[in-house]
C-alpha positions in Angstrom: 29.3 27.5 36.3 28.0 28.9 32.6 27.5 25.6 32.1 25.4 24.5 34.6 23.2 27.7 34.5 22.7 26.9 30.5 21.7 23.2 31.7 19.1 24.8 34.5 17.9 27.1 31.9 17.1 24.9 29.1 14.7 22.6 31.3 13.1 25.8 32.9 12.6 26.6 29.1 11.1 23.0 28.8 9.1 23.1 31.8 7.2 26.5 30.2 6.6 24.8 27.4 5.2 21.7 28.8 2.9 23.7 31.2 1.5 25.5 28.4 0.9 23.5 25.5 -0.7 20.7 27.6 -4.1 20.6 27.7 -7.5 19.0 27.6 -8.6 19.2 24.3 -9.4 16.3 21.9 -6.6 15.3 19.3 -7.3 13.4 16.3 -6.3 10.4 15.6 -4.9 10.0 19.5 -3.8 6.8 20.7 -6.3 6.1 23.6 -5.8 3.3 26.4 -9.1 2.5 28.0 -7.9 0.9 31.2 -5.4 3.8 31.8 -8.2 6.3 30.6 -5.9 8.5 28.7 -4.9 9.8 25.2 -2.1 10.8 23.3 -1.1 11.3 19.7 1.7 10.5 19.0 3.2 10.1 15.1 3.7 5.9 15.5 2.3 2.9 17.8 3.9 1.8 20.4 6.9 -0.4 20.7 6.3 -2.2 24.2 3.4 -2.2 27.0 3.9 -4.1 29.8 0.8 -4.5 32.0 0.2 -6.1 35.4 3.2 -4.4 37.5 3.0 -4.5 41.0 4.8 -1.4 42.5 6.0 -0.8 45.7 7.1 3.1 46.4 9.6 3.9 49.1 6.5 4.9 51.2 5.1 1.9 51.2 2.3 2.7 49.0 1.4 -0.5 46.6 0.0 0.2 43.3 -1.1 -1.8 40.1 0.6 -0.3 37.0 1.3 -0.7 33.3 4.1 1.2 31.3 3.3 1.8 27.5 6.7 3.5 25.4 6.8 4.7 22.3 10.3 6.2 20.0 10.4 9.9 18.7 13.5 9.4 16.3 16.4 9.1 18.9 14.3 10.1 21.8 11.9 7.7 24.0 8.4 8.6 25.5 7.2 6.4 28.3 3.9 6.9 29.8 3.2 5.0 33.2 0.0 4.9 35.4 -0.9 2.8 38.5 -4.0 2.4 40.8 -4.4 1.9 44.6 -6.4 2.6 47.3 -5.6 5.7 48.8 -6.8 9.3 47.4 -3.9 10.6 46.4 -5.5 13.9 45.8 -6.0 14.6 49.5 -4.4 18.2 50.6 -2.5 15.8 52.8 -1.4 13.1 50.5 -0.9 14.8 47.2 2.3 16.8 48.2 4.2 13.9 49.8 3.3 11.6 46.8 4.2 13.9 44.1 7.6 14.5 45.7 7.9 10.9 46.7 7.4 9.6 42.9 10.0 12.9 42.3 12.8 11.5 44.9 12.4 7.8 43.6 12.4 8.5 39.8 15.5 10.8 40.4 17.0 8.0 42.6 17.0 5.0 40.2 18.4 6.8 37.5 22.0 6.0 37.1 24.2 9.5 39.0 20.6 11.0 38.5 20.7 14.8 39.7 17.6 16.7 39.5 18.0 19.9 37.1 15.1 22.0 38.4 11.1 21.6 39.2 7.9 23.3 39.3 4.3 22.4 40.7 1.9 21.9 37.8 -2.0 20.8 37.0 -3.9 19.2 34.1 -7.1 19.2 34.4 -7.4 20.2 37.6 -5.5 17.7 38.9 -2.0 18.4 40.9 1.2 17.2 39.4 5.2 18.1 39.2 7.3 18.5 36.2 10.9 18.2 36.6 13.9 17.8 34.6 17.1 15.3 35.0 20.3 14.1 34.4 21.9 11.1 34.9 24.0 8.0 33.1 21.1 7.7 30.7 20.7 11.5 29.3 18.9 14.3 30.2 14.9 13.6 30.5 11.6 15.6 31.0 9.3 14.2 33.7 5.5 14.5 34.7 3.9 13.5 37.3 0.1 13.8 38.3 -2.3 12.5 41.2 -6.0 11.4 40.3 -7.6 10.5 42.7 -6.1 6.7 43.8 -4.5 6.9 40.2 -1.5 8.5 38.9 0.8 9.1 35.6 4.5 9.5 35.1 5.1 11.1 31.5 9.1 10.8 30.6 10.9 12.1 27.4 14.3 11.7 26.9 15.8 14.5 25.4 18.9 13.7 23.1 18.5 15.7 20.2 18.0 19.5 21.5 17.2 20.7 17.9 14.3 18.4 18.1 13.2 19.5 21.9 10.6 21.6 21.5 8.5 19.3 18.8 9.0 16.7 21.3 7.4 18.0 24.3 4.6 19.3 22.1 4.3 15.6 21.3 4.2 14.7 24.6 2.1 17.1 26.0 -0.8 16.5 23.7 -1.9 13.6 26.9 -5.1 14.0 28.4 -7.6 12.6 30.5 -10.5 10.7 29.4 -14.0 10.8 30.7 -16.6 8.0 30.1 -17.7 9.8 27.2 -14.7 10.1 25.6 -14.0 6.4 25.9 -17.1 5.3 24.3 -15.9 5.8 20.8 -12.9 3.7 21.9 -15.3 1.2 23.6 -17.4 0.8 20.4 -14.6 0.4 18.0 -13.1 -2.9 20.4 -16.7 -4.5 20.9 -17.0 -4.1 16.7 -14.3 -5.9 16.4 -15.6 -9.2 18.1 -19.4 -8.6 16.9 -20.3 -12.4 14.8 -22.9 -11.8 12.4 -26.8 -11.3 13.5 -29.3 -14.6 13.5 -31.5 -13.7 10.6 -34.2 -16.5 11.2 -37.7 -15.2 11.2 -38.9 -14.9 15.4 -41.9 -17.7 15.8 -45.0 -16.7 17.6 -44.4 -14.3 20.8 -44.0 -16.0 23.7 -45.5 -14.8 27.1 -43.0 -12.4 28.5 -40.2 -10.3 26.8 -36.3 -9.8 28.2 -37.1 -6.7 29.9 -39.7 -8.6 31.8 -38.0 -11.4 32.5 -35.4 -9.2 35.0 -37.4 -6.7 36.2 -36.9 -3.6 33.7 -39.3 -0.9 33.6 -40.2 1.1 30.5 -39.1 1.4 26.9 -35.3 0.6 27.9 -32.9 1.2 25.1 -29.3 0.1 26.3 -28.2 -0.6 29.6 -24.4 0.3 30.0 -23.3 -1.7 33.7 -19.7 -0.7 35.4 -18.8 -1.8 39.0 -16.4 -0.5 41.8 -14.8 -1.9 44.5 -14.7 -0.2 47.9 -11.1 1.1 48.8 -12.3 0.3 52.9 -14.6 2.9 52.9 -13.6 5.2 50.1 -14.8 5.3 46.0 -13.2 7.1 43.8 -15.1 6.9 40.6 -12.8 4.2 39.3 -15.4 1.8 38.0 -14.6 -1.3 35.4 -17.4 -1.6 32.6 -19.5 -5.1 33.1 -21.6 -5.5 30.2 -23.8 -3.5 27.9 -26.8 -4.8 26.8 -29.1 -3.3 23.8 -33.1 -3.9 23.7 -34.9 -3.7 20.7 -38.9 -1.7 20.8 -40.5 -4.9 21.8 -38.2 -4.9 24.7 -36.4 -8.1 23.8 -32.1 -8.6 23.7 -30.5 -7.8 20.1 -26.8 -7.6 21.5 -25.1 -8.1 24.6 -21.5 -7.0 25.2 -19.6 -9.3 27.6 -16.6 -7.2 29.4 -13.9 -8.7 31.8 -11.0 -6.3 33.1 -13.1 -3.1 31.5 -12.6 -4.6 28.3 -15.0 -6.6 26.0 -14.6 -10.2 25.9 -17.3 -11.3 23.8 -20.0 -9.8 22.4 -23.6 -11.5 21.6 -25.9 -11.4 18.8 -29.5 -12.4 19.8 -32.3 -14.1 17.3 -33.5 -17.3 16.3 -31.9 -20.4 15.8 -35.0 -23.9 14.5 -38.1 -21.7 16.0 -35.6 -21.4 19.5 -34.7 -17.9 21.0 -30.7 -17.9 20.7 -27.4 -16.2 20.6 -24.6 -16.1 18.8 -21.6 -15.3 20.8 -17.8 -14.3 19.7 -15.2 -14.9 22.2 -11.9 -13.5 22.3 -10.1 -16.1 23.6 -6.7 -15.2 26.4 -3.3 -15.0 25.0 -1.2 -17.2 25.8 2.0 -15.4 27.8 5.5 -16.8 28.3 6.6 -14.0 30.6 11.0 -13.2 30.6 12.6 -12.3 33.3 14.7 -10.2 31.3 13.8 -6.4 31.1 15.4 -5.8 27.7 13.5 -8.6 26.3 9.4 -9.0 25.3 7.6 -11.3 26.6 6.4 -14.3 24.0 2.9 -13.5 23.2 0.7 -16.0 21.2 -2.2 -14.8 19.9 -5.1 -16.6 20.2 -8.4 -17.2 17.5 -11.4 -15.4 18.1 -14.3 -18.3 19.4 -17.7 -18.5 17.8 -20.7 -20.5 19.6 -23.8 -20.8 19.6 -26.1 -21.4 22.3 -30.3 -21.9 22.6 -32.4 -20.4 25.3 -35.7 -22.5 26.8 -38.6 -21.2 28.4 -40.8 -23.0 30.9 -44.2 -21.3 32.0 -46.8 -22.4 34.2 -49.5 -20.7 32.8 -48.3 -16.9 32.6 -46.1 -17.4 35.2 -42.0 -18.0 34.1 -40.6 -20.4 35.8 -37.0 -21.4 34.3 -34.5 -19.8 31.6 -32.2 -22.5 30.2 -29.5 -22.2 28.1 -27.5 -24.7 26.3 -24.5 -24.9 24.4 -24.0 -26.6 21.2 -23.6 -30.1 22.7 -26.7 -29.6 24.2 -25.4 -29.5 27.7 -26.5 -26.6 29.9 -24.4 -23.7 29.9 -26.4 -21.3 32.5 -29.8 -21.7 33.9 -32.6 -19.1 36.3 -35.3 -20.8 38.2 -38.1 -18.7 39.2 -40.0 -20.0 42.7 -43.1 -17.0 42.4 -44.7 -18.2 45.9 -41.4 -17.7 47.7 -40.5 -14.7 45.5 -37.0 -16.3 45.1 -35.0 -16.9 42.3 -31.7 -19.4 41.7 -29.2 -18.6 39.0 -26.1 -21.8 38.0 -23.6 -20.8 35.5 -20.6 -23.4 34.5 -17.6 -21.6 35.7 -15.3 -24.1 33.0 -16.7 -22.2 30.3 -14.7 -18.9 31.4 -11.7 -21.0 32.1 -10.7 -21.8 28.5 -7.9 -23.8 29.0 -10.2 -25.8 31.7 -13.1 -26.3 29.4 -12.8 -30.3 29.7 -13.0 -30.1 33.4 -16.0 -30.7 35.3 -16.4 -28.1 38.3 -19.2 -27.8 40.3 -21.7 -24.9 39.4 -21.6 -21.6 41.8 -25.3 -20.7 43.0 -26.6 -17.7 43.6 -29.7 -17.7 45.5 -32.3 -14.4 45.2 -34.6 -13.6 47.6 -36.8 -10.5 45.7 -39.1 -8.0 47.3 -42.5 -7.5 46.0 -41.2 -5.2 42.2 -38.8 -8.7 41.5 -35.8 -6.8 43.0 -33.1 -9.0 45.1 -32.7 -7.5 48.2 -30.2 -10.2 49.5 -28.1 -12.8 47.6 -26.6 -16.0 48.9 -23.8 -17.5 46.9 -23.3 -21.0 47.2 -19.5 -22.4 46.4 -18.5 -25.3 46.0 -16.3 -26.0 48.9 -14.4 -29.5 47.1 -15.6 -31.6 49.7 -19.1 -33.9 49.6 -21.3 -35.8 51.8 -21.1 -39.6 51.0 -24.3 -41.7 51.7 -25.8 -45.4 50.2 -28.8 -46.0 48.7 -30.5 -48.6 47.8 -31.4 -49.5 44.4 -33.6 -52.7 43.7 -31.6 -55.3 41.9 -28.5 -53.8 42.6 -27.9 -53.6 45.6 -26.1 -50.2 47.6 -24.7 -47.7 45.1 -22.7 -44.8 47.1 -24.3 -41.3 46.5 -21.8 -38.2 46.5 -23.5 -35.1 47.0 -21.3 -31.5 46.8 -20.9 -29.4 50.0 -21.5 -26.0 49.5 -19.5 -22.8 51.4 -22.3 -19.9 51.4 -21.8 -16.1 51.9 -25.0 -13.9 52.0 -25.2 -10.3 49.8 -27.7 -7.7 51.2 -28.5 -4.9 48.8 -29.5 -1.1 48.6 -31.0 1.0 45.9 -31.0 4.3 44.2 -33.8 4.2 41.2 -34.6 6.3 38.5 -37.9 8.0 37.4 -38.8 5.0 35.4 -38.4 2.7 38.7 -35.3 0.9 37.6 -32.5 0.8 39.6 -29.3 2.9 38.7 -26.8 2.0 41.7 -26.9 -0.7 44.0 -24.6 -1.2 46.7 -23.5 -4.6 47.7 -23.0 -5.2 51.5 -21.3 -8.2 52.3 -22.8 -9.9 55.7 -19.5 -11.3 57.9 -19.1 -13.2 60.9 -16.5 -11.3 62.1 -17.1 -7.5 60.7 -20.6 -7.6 60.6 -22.0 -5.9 57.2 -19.1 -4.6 55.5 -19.6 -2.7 51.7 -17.5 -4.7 49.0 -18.5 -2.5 45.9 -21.3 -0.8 44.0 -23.0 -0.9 40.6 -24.1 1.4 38.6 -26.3 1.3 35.4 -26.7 3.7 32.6 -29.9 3.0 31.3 -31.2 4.9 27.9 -34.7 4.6 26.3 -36.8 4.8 23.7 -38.3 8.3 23.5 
């Protein structure tokens, strides 16, 4: 009986200490994780992260998770988050999830037995600390709803004399905001930045970037993130797009490609021969032999960052613009914008291959995506035209030659209506996307919104 009240009173001891020393100040030199949108410092990197789990609780609630652990000298730290699509910080959820993700953890340790609890926050948000024993050792747990996200914090505890240096360790997490991530953000674009075009511009042509799509003012930066609707819920869990920079006459000097929230590859704009260009780096996917083994790593190749470059054409009829083109290297056409003025519409290709780089040799179809603007250039309904894999065949006759058999590629189309919030300069800042369905009628996929900076 001493025993076990010794046990019961250590882990109270630990669970004062965690709910005091954690807190939401900035640490330096913390490890920060952009797409879990957290930091912690800890005293080495971590030894495994394993991204891409699909988890299943007992309740039935399905989440998208990723485990990153780390060793303090005989003990193990293992920090856990997951999204889904429920607010878990609902008076009415968060309860039941907390102790939920308490009962599981507890269950699938080995003889697990839980040593005590106690209802905790950080940052506002509701969590649980608990302590355990089972087959495995004693361990420290935290758990905390935010919003459709949460976090599991575990130390195992296996040298007591080193307890309490531990859980001050541990408890040094925190959530980020957006602006504590930008640092982060800017340090991972660096890295994939290719050296600027240094060629001398030519003579101006007729319009600028910022005219070309529709941007009012002396725009800086644009910074774009996107959501996706939960049904009918957001909850502020947006994924950073791209981030484009603007120089004083209004024309691109860098563009930051992101996919997944993280950047992909990151533009340089200029001059290439008297032609407006970009050089682009690409970091280029791993390639992943996943194991089916849980005490072994998966076999991760790294890939070569990718350098292109590719040269943008302008046709005008008189002042009027009336197509962007851009090529690759080879000269073929990478991505191209026709303007139709009359019918205030404009069509935009892109070669999906590209993206696919393992596919690159492939010839797909192009996606379209037809604009119709109103009368400020701003599309107020897109159609997207997909390649459905199936064409119309038809002969025609060719003089000489007889019948030649033309294929031409069906097209599967889903229309896009749009609405608006706009700032004082008249540019937009968050536009909702409204999918239009047979079956549902107008149904809201997602919104984005746009940061947008300027020149004083």
């Amino acid at each position: 009986m001493t025993k076990q009240f010794a046990r019961v009173q250590l882990v109270l001891i630990l669970l004062a200490a965690g709910q005091t020393v954690f807190g939401q100040q900035s640490q330096p030199e913390e490890f920060v994780s952009v797409l879990g949108r957290f930091g912690i410092t800890m005293p080495a990197p971590y030894v495994d992260y394993r991204p891409f789990i699909e988890l299943k609780t007992t309740a039935g609630q399905k989440f998208s998770a990723a485990t990153y652990r780390w060793v303090l000298d005989s003990d193990q730290v293992v920090v856990s988050y997951g999204a889904g699509s429920v607010n878990l910080e609902d008076p009415k959820q968060s309860d039941a999830f907390l102790t939920g993700m308490k009962n599981d953890y507890v269950a699938k340790a080995a003889h697990g037995s839980l040593l005590a609890e106690k209802p905790t926050t950080l940052g506002g948000h509701p969590g649980i600390i608990f302590g355990l024993d089972s087959d495995g050792g004693r361990a420290i747990v935290w758990i905390y709803a935010v919003k459709n996200r949460f976090y599991v914090l575990s130390l195992s505890v296996n040298e007591p004399e080193k307890k309490d240096a531990h859980v001050k360790t541990v408890t040094t997490f925190r959530f980020l905001s957006s602006e504590d991530l930008e640092p982060r953000f800017r340090q991972l674009a660096d890295q994939i930045t290719p050296a600027p075009l240094t060629e001398p511009a030519p003579n101006k042509r007729l319009t600028n970037d910022l005219q070309d799509f529709r941007l009012n003012g002396r725009v800086k930066a644009v910074i774009t993130e996107e959501e996706k609707f939960a049904g009918t819920e957001l909850f502020e869990d947006r994924a950073r797009t791209s981030v484009d920079f603007y120089d004083e006459s209004g024309n691109l000097t860098k563009s930051e490609q992101y996919s997944g929230g993280l950047p992909q590859a990151v533009r340089m704009y200029g001059y290439v021969k008297g032609d407006r260009a970009y050089r682009e780096m690409r970091k280029l996917p791993d390639l992943i032999l996943k194991t089916n083994d849980p005490k072994k790593k998966d076999n991760v190749t790294k890939q070569p960052m990718e350098i292109k470059i590719f040269r943008i054409k302008y046709k005008y009829s008189g002042n009027q613009l009336l197509e962007i083109r851009v090529n690759r290297e080879d000269g073929e056409e990478f991505e191209k914008y026709v303007f139709t003025p009359k019918d205030n519409k404009v069509e935009h290709t892109i070669d999906p291959a590209y993206f696919m780089v393992f596919l690159r040799d492939t010839i797909f179809a192009k996606d379209k995506v037809i604009s119709q603007l109103d009368d400020k250039g701003i599309a107020i309904e897109d159609t997207v035209m997909t390649p459905s894999g199936r064409t119309d065949d038809a002969s025609q006759a060719i003089p000489g030659a007889g019948y030649v058999n033309i294929y031409k590629e069906r097209y599967e189309s889903q229309k896009i209506k749009y609405t608006y919030e706009f700032d004082q300069q008249g540019n937009w800042i968050k536009r909702t996307a409204i999918m239009v369905t047979k079956d549902k009628g107008d149904v809201a996929d997602h919104v984005t919104y746009r940061k947008i900076t300027y020149y004083p």
